[in-house]
C-alpha positions in Angstrom: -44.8 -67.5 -19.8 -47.8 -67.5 -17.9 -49.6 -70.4 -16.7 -52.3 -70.2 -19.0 -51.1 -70.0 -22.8 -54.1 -68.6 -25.0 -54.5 -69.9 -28.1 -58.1 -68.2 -28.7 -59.4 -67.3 -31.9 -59.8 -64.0 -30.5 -60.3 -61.5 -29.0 -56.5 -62.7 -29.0 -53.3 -61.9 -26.4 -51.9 -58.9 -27.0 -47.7 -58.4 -25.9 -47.1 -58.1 -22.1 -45.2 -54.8 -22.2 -48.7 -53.2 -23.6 -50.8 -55.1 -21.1 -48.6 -53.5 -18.6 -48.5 -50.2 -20.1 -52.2 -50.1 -20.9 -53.1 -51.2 -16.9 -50.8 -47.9 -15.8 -52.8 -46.0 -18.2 -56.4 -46.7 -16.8 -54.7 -45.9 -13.5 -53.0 -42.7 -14.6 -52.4 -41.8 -18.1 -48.7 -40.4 -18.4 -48.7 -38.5 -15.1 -51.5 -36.9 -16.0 -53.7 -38.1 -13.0 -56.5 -39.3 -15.5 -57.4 -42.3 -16.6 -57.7 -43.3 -19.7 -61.1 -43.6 -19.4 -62.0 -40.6 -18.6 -59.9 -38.0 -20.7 -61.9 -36.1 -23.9 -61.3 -37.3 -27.0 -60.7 -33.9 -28.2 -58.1 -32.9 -25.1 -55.1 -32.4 -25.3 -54.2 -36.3 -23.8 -55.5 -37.9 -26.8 -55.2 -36.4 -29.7 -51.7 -37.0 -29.9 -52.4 -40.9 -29.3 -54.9 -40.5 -32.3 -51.9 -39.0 -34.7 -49.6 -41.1 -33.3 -51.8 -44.8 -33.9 -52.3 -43.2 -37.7 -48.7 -42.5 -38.5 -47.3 -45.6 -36.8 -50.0 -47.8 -39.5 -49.0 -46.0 -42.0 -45.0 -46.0 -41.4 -45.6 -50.2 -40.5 -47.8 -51.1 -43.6 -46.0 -48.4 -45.9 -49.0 -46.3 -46.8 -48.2 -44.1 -49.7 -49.9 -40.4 -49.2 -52.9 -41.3 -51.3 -54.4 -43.6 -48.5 -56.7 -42.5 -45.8 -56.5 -44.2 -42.4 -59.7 -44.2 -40.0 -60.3 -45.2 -36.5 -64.1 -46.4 -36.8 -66.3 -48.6 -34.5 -68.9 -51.3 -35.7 -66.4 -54.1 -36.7 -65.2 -55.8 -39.5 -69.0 -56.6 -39.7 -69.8 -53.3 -40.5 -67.4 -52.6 -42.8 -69.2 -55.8 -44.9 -71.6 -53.5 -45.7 -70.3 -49.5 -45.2 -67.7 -50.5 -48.1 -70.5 -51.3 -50.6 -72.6 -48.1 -50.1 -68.9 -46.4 -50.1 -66.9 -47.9 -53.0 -69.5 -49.2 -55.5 -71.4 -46.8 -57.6 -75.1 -47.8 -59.3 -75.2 -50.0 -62.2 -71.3 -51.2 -61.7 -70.6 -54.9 -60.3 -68.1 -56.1 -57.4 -66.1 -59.2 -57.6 -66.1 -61.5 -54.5 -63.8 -64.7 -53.5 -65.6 -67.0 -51.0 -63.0 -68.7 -48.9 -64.8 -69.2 -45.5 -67.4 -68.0 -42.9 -66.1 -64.2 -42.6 -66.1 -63.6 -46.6 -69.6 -65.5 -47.2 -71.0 -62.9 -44.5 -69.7 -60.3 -46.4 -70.9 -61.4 -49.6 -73.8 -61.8 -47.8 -74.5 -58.1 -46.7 -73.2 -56.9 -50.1 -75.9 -59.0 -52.0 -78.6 -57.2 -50.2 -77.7 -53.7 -51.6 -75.7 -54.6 -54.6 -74.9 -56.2 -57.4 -71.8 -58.4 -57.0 -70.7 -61.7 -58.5 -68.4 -64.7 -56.2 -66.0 -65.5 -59.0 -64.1 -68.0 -57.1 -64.7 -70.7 -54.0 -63.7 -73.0 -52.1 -66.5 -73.9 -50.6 -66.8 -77.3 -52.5 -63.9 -78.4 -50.2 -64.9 -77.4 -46.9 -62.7 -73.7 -47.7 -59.7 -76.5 -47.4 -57.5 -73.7 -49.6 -57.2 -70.6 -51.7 -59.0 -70.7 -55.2 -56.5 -69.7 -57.7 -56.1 -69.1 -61.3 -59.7 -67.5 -61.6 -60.5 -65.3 -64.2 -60.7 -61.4 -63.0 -62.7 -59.1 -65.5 -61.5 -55.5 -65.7 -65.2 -54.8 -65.8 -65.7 -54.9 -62.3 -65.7 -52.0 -59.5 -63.1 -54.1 -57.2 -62.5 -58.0 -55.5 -63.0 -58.1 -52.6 -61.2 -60.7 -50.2 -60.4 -62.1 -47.0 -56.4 -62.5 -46.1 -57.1 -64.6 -43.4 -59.6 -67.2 -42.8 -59.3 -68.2 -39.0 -62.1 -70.9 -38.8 -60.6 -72.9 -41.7 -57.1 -72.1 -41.3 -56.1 -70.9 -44.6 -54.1 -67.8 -45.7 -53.0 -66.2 -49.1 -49.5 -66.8 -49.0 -49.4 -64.1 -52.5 -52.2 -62.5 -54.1 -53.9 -63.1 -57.0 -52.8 -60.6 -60.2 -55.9 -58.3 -60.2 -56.2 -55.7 -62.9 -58.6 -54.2 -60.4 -58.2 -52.8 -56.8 -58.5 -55.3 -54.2 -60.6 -54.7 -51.1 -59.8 -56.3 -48.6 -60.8 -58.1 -45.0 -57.1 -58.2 -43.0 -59.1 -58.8 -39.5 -57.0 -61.5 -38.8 -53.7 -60.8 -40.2 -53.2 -57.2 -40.1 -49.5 -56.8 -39.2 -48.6 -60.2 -39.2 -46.3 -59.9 -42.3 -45.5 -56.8 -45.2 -48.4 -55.6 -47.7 -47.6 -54.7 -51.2 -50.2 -51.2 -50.6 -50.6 -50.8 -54.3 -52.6 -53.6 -54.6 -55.3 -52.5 -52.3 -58.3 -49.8 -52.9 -59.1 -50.6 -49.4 -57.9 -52.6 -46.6 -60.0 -53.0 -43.3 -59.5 -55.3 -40.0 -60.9 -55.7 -36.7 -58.7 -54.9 -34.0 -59.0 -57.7 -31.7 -56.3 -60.2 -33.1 -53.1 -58.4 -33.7 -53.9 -54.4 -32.8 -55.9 -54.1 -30.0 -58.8 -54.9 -27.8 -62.2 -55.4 -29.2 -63.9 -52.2 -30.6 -61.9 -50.6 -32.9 -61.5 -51.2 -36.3 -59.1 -50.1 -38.9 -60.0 -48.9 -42.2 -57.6 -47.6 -44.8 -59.3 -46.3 -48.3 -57.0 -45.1 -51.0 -58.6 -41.5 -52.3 -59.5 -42.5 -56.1 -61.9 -44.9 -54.7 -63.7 -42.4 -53.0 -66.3 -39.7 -54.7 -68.4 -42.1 -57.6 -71.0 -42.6 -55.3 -74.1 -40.5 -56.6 -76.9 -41.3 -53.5 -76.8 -40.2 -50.6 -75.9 -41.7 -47.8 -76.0 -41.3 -43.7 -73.7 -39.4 -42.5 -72.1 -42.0 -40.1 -72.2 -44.2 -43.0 -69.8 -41.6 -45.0 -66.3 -42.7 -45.0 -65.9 -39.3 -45.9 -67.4 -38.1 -42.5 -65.0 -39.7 -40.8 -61.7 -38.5 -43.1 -63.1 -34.9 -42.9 -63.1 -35.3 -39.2 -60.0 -37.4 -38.2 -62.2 -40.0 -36.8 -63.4 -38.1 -34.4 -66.7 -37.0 -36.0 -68.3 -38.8 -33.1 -66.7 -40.2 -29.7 -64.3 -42.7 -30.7 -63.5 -45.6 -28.5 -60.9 -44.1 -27.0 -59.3 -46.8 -25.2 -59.0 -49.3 -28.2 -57.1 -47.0 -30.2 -54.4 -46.1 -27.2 -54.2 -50.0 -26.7 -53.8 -50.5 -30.9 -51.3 -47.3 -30.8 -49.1 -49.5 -27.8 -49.3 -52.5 -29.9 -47.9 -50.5 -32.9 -45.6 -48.9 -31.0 -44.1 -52.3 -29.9 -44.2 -53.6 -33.4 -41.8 -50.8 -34.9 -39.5 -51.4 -31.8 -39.4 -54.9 -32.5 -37.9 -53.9 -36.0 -41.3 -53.8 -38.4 -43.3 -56.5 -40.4 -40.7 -58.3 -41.8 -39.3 -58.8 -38.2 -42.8 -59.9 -37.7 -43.2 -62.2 -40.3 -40.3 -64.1 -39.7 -41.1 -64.6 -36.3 -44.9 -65.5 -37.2 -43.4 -68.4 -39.5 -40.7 -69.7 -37.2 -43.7 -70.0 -34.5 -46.1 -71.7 -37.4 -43.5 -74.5 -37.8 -43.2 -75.9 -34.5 -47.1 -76.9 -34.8 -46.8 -77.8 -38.4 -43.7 -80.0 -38.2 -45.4 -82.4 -35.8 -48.8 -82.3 -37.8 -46.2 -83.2 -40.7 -44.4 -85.7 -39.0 -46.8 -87.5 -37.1 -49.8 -89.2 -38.8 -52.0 -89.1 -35.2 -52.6 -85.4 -36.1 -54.2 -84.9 -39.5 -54.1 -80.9 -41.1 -57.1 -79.1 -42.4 -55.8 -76.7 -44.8 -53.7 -77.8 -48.0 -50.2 -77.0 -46.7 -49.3 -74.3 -49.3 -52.5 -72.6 -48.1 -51.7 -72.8 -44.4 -52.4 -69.8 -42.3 -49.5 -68.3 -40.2 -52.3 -67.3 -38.1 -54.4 -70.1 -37.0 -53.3 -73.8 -36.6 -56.1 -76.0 -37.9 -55.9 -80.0 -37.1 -58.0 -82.8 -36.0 -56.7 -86.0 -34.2 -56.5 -89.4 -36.5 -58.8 -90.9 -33.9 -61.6 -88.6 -32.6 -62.6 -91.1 -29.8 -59.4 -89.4 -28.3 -60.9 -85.4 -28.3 -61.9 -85.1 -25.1 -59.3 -86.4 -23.8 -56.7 -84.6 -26.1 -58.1 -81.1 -24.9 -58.1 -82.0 -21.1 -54.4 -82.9 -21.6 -53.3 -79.6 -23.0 -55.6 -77.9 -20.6 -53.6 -79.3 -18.0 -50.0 -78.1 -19.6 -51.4 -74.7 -19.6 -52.9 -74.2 -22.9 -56.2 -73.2 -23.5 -58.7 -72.0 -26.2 -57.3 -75.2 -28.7 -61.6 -75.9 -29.7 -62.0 -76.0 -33.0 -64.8 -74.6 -34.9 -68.0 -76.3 -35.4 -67.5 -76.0 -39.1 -64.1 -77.8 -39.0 -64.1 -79.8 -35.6 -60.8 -80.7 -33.9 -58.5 -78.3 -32.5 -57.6 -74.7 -33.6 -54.0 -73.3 -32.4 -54.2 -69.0 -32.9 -50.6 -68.1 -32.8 -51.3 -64.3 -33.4 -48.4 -61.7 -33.4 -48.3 -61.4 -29.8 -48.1 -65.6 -28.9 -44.3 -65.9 -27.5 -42.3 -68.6 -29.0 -42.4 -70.0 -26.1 -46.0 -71.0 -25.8 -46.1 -72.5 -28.9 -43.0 -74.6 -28.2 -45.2 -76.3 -25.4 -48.3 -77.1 -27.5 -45.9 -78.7 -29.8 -44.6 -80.7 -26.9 -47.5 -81.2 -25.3 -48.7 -82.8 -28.5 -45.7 -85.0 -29.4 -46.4 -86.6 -26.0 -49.7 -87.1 -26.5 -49.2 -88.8 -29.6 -46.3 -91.3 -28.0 -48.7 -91.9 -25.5 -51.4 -93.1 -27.3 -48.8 -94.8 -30.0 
């Protein structure tokens, strides 16, 4: 471990053997005397990176052949929007759950150029859990929804039974545990939590959700442009997807999302067992809603904040702030967090519980 342990919402750690690798590759990119950089996204360096980042999602999340995977820039933010034009022809209705601050921005973009309907909330109890048991009309285009809510601390531990294709925002979770692809029409995530640095983002479209839009769009705004052209129809951000293909690469080495998953909830516990176990600590989310992801708690007595961050601070862990929207103390224990670290948060709160017992 490092001195510092990061426990930032994001952009988020990545593992140290990609750091390292990624560092050699600025430097000089596999002997080549390049950087990084500075190589063409249409030489001979990187498109084999490119092919290489697409297969490795597709092996990792199981992709049947019917799926489309794109490199694209813009965020998840973008995607808010570009899925809309995309996916939802004229005079046909999307389906939206509201479980936090990411999806209400999305429904938010969608509402300005479409016409959708939020079905299900939670909202009402400060996005606390997962709706469930919500009626899902056939009538609609698709649902969309968020896996992951890192603000509030809640994650869809199954999904709900759609008779629709599900669209879906996996910023935060991407590769933190398997998918069941046959649910999805779309899946898109920003990179910077579990694939890479800031300014990628992954996008996979499954083909029969493609081709019912009757307008015409802009041609960055295409999905389409960017399948025709391998995501290279304009310069790609080169760098991010070489970091995201390192990450991936280290993922299948480390055995694959199941691997992962386990890992992710054995790391989850440690911080959730002393929120259980001590009443000092008091947990956001309901616990069969609790993210993997992101740790949400506030302290009993929040007289004690303050005082509660400098402590951990000092032990070496940093970025525990919680939102404004929930307050407290947010732990991100993304794919890439050893076991380690989050050993020592748990510690670090255990003692700071017995020492204001």
């Amino acid at each position: 471990m490092s001195h510092i342990i990061n426990f930032s919402a994001g952009p988020s750690i990545l593992p140290k053997v990609v750091f390292e690798e990624a560092s050699q590759a600025v430097l000089n990119l596999n002997g080549t005397g390049l950087s990084i950089l500075e190589v063409s996204h249409r030489s001979a360096y990187f498109e084999p990176i490119l092919h290489e980042a697409m297969a490795l999602v597709r092996e990792l999340l199981g992709l049947p052949d019917d799926y489309e995977v794109m490199f694209l820039s813009g965020g998840a933010s973008t995607q808010f929007f570009m899925s809309v034009m995309n996916l939802l022809p004229e005079g046909k209705k999307a389906a939206y759950v509201d479980t936090g601050v990411w999806s209400s921005k999305a429904i938010h973009e969608a509402k300005m150029i479409a016409s959708i309907e939020v079905i299900a909330s939670s909202k009402d109890k400060n996005y606390s859990y997962i709706p469930k048991g919500f009626d899902i009309s056939p009538d609609f285009e698709y649902l969309h929804t968020t896996s992951n809510n890192t603000i509030y601390g809640t994650q869809y531990q199954s999904w709900p039974d759609s008779p629709i294709p599900m669209v879906c925002d996996m910023s935060s979770d991407i590769f933190s545990k398997p998918i069941e692809p046959h649910r999805f029409g779309m899946i898109y995530a920003g990179a910077q939590k579990n694939l890479g640095p800031a300014g990628v983002t992954l996008v996979i479209v499954r083909k029969d959700m493609l081709g019912k839009i009757n307008k015409t769009l802009p041609t960055m705004l295409r999905y389409e442009t960017h399948i025709q052209n391998e995501s290279m129809y304009n310069t790609p951000p080169v760098f991010p997807i070489y970091v995201s293909m390192l990450t991936l690469r280290w993922l299948k080495n480390l055995g694959g999302l199941g691997v992962m998953q386990q890992m992710n909830e054995r790391k989850a516990r440690h911080v959730y067992d002393i929120i259980d176990s001590i009443p000092f600590y008091v947990g956001h989310s309901v616990p069969e809603d609790r993210s993997r992801m992101n740790v949400t708690f506030n302290l009993e007595d929040a007289a004690l904040n303050k005082e509660f961050q400098t402590y951990c601070e000092e032990a070496g862990c940093d970025g525990l702030k919680g939102h404004k929207s929930v307050g407290g103390f947010r732990a991100s224990i993304y794919n890439a967090m050893p076991e380690d670290g989050v050993k020592i948060l748990a510690e670090v709160m255990k003692e700071f519980a017995l020492k204001h017992a």
